[in-house]
C-alpha positions in Angstrom: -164.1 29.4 -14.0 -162.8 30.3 -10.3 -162.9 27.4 -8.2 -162.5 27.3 -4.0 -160.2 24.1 -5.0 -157.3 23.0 -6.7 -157.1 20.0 -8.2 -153.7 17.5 -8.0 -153.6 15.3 -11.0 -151.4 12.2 -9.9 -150.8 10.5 -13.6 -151.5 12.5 -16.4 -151.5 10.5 -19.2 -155.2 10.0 -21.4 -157.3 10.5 -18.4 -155.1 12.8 -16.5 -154.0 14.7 -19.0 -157.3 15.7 -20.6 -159.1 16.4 -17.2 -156.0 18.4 -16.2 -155.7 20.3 -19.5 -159.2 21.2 -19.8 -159.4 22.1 -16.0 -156.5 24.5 -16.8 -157.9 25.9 -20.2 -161.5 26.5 -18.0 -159.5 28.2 -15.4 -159.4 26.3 -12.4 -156.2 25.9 -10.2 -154.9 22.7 -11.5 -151.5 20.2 -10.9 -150.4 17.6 -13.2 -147.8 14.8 -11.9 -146.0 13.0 -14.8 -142.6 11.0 -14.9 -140.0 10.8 -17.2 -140.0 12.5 -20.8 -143.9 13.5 -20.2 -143.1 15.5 -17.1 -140.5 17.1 -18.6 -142.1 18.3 -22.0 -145.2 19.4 -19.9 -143.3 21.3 -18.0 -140.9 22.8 -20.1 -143.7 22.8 -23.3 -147.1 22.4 -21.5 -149.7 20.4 -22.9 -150.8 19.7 -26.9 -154.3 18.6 -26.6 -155.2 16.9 -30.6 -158.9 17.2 -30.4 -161.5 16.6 -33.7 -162.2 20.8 -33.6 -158.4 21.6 -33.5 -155.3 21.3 -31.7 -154.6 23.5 -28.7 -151.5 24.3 -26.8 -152.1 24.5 -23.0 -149.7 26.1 -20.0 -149.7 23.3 -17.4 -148.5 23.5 -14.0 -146.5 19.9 -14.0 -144.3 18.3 -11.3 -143.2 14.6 -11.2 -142.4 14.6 -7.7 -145.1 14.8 -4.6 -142.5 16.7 -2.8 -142.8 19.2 -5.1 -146.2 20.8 -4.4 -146.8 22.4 -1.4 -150.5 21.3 -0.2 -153.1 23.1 1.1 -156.9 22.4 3.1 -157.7 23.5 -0.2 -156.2 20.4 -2.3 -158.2 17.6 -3.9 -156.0 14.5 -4.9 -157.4 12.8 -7.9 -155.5 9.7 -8.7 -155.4 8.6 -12.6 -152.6 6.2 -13.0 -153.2 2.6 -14.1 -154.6 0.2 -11.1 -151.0 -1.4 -11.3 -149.7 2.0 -10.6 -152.1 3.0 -7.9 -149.9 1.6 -4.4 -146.6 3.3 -5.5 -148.6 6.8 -6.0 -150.9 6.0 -3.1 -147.5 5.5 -1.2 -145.7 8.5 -2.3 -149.0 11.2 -1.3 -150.3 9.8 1.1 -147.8 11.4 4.2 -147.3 14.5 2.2 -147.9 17.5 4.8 -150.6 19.7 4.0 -150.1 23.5 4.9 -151.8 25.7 7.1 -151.0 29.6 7.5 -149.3 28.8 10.9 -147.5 25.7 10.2 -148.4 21.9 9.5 -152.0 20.5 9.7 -151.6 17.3 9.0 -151.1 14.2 6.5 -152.6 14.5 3.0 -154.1 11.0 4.1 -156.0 12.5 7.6 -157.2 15.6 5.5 -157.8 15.6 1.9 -160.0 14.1 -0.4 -158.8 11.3 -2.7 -160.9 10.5 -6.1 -160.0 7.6 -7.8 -160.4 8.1 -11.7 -159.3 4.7 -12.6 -161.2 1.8 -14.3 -161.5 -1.3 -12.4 -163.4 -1.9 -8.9 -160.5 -2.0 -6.4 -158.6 1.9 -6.6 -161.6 2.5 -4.0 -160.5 0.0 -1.4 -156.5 0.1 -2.1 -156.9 3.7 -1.6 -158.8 3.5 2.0 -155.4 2.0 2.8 -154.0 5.1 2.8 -156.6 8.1 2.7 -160.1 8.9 5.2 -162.1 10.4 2.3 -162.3 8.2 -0.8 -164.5 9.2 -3.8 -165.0 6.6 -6.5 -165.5 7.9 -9.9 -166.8 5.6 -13.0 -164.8 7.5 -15.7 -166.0 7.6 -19.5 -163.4 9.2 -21.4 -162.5 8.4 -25.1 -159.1 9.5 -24.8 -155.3 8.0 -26.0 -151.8 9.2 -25.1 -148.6 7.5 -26.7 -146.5 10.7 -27.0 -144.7 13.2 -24.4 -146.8 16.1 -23.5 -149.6 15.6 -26.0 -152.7 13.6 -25.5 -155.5 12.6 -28.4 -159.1 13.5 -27.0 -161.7 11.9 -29.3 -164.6 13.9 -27.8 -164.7 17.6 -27.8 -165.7 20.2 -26.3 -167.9 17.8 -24.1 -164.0 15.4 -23.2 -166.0 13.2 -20.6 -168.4 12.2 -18.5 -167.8 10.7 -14.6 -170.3 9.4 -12.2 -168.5 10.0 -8.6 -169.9 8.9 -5.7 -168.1 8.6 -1.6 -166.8 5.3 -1.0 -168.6 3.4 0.4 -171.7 4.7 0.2 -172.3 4.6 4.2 -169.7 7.2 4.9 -171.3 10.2 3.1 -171.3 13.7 5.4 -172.5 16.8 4.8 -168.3 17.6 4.1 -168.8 15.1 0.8 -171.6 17.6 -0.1 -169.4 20.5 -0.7 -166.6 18.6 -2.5 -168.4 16.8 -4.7 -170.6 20.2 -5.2 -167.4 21.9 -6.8 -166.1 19.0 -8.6 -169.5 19.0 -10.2 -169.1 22.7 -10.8 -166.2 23.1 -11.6 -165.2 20.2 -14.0 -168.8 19.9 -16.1 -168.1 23.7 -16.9 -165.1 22.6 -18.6 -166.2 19.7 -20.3 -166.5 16.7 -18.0 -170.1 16.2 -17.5 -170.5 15.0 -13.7 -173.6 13.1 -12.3 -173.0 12.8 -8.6 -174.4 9.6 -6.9 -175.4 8.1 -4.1 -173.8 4.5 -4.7 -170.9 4.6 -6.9 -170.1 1.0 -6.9 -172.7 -0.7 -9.3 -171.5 2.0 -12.1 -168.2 1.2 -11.4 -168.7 -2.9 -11.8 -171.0 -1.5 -15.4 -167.6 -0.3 -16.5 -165.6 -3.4 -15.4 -167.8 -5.5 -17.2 -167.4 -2.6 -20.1 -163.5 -2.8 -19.9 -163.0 -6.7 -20.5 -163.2 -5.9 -24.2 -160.2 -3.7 -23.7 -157.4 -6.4 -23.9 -159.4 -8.2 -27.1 -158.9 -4.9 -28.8 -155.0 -4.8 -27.7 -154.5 -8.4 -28.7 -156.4 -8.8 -32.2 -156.2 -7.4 -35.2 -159.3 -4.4 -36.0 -159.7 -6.5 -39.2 -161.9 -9.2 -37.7 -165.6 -9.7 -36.0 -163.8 -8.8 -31.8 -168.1 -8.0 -31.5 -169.0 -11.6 -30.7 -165.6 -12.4 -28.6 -166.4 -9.3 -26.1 -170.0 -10.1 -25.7 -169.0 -13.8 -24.7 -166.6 -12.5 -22.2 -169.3 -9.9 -20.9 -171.9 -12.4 -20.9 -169.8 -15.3 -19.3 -168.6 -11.9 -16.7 -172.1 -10.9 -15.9 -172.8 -14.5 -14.9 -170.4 -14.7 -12.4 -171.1 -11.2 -10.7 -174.9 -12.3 -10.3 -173.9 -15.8 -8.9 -171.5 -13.9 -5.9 -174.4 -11.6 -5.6 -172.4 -8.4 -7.0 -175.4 -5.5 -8.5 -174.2 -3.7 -11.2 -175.9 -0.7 -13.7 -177.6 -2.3 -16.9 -175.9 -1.0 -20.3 -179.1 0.1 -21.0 -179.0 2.3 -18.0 -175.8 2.8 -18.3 -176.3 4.2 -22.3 -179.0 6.1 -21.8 -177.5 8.1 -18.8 -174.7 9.1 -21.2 -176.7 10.5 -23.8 -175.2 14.1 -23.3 -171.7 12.7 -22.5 -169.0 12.4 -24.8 -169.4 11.7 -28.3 -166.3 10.1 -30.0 -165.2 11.2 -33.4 -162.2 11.4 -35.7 -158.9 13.6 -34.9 -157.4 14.7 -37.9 -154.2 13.0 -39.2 -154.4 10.6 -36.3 -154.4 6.8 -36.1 -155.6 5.7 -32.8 -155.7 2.0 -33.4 -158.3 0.4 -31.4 -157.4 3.3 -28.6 -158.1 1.8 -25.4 -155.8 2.0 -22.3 -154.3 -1.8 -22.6 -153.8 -0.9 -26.6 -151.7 2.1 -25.5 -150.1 0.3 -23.0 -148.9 -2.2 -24.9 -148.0 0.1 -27.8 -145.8 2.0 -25.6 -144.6 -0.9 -24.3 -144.7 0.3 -20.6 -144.3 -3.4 -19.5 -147.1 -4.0 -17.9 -151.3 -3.9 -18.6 -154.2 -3.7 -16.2 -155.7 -6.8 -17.5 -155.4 -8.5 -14.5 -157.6 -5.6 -12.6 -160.4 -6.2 -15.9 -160.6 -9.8 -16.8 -158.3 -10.6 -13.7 -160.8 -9.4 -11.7 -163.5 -11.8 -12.9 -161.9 -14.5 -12.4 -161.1 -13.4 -9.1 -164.6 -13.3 -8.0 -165.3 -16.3 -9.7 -162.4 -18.3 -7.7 -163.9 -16.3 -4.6 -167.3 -18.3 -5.5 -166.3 -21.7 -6.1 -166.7 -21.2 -10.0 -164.8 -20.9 -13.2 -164.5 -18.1 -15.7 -162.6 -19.9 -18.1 -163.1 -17.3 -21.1 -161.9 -14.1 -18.9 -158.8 -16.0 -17.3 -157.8 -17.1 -20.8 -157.5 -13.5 -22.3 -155.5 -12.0 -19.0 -153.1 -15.5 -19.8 -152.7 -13.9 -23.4 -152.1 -10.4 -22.0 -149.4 -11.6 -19.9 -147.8 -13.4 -22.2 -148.1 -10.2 -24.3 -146.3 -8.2 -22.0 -143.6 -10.4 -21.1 -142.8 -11.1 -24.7 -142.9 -7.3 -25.9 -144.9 -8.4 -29.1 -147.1 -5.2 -28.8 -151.1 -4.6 -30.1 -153.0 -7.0 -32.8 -150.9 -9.9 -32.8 -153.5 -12.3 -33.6 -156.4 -12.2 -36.0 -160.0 -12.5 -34.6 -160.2 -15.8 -35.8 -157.2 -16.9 -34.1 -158.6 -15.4 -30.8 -162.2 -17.2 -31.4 -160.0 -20.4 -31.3 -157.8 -19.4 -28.6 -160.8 -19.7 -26.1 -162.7 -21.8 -27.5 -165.6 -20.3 -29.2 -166.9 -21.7 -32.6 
């Protein structure tokens, strides 16, 4: 498809990568911005997207520098890193010139449209910092990437499905109309179902509340009941965003709206553990997690309110401990967890 837009992937790692590879395959002008080894094989190798119909081998355009790509009016940022990623790339686009045919228009920050397709709640309001035009986007994407220039999509050919909505809700224009017209166009066509909304911020808390079972699943062992562990922290989570007053989408709203969204299944010859982003990141042992922007969070707001969430500060105390001790994914048993936090 021929899109008015290109697309700048800053991070291109599970998310990234598979919104940036199947962008590309669908034809639509698309960046990726990697580091390291990843950058490197894109670039040189372009992308391997393992998929449960196939593996397919995809020309990327790939950078790993901002100064790299020339910007245009035409440009739409979408930021993809981890939360405790998101300043330093903020940082490096955010006075980026952007291009005119007669010389230079502006800041990327004055002129272009950020997305922020990040789990967690506070991408939106870090990235106001730095950027006029801030789109959230609740992002639903069953995806892993532990190796250079390949990423594992568990979903195909439907990869995702995002709800994006302008942050906050009472800045929408009639100019948010027409980008989040093409992202709509453009991306469902190739496989990330869009539903553009009015108020993106109760989906996005629905996937916070989602995403405290993430560091469970990096911590214990598969071997074990995690079901009852990540419903306490849920239910103990839920509790405190109703007592600060914080709305958030039902799961049962929040299920049924993904019906035609993406529908995980086995990649052949691949082991993805238990596949969520704080599993891969401590798998590759990047050094850090985003627990602290998931469970973190919650006790945040609970601290903000006078009130405990003992269960949810416990696990991002395990996390850290994780991470500063390099012992990597499923270092204790369920069992072991159940005790560590007290539940019988």
């Amino acid at each position: 498809m021929s899109s008015g837009r290109r697309y700048v992937i800053v991070g291109a790692g599970a998310i990234g990568g598979t919104v940036g590879g199947v962008l590309t395959r669908a034809g639509v002008a698309t960046v990726l911005v990697a580091r390291g080894p990843h950058a490197e094989t894109l670039a040189a190798n372009g992308l391997t997207l393992r998929t449960p119909d196939g593996t397919f081998q995809t020309p990327v355009a790939a950078v790993s520098d901002a100064a790299e790509v020339r910007l245009t009016p035409d440009d739409v940022l979408v930021f993809t890193t981890k939360t405790q990623q998101l300043d330093v790339a903020l940082q490096q686009w955010v006075d980026q010139p952007v291009h005119g045919p007669e010389g230079v228009l502006g800041t990327a920050g004055e002129l272009l449209p950020a997305l922020t397709a990040l789990n967690g709640v506070v991408a939106e309001d870090k990235s106001l910092r730095y950027f006029r035009r801030v789109y959230g986007v609740c992002v639903w994407l069953p995806a892993v990437h532990l190796t250079a220039g390949e990423v594992i999509v568990r979903s195909w050919p439907v990869v995702g499905q995002f709800h994006v909505g302008r942050w906050p809700v009472g800045l929408s224009s009639d100019s948010d109309d027409d980008v989040l017209q093409d992202v709509n166009a453009a991306w469902t066509s190739a496989g990330v179902r869009i539903n553009v909304v009015d108020d993106i911020a109760p989906w996005k808390y629905n996937k916070l509340i989602s995403n405290l079972g993430n560091a469970v699943g990096a911590l214990a062992s598969q071997d074990g009941d995690l079901g009852r562990i990540v419903a306490a922290l849920q239910a103990e989570a839920e509790a405190v965003l109703r007592d600060a007053g914080i709305d958030f989408v039902s799961f049962e709203v929040s299920t049924a709206a993904r019906v035609d969204g993406p529908t995980p299944r086995p990649v052949p010859g691949v082991d993805t553990g238990a596949g969520n982003s704080t599993w891969q990141s401590l798998s590759r042992n990047t050094g850090d997690v985003e627990t602290d922007y998931f469970n973190g969070e919650i006790v945040r707001i609970a601290h903000q309110h006078g009130i405990a969430a003992p269960l949810n500060s416990t696990v991002a105390r395990l996390a850290r401990e994780t991470v500063r001790t390099h012992a990597g994914p499923g270092q204790y048993s369920a069992a072991q967890l159940a005790d560590l936090l007290g539940l019988k």
